[in-house]
N, C-alpha and C positions, 0 to 999 in steps of 0.2 A: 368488532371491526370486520367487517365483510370485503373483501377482498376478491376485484375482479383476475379474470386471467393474466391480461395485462398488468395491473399492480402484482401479483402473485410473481412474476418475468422477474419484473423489475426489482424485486425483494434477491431476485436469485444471480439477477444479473450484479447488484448493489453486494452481495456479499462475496463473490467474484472479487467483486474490485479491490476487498478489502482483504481477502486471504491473498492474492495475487500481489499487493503491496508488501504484506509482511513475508514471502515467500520471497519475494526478490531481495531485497533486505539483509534476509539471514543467508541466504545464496550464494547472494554477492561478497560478505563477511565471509563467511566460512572458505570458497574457493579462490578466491581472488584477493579478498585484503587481509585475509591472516598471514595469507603467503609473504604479502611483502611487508607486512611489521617482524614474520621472522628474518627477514635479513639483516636488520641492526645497522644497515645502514643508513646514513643519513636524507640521502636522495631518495630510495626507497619508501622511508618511514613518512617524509613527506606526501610522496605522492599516496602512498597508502592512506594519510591523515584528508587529504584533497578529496581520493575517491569513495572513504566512506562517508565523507558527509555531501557529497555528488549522494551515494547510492539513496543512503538515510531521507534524504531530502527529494527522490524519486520515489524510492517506495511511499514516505508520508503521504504525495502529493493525490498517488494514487489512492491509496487508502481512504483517506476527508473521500477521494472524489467516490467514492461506492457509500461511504457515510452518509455526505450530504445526498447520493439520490435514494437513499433510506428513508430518510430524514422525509424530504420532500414525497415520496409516495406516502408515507404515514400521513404525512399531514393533510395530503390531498382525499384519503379514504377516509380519514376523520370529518374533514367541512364537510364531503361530498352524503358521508351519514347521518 
């Protein structure tokens, strides 16, 4: 598969997207919602259960989206060869 400049970006830019998802993710868990599950309390433990599936469900989104333009260059240097 030979692989223009621009497709080669686009490879670099796509996995960008995808380390930059799972970096937020573990980020956001580590400084932010571990904090508030150690408190034990109940309002806390809530809102910490709310914002890790907020974070989990941002990073994913981001994630798919460097995936899918993976996905899409590959396929496009594939028909295009």
């Amino acid at each position: 598969m030979e692989l223009s400049p621009e497709e080669y970006g686009a490879y670099w830019r796509a996995s960008i997207y995808v380390a930059a998802g799972s970096l937020f993710v573990f980020l956001s868990y580590r400084f932010v919602i571990a904090s508030l599950f150690g408190y034990g309390e109940a309002g806390a433990v809530i809102v910490g259960i709310f914002m890790l599936a907020a974070v989990t469900f941002a990073g994913t989104f981001v994630a798919m989206l460097g995936l899918a333009r993976a996905v899409r260059t590959a396929v496009d240097a594939e028909m295009r060869g």
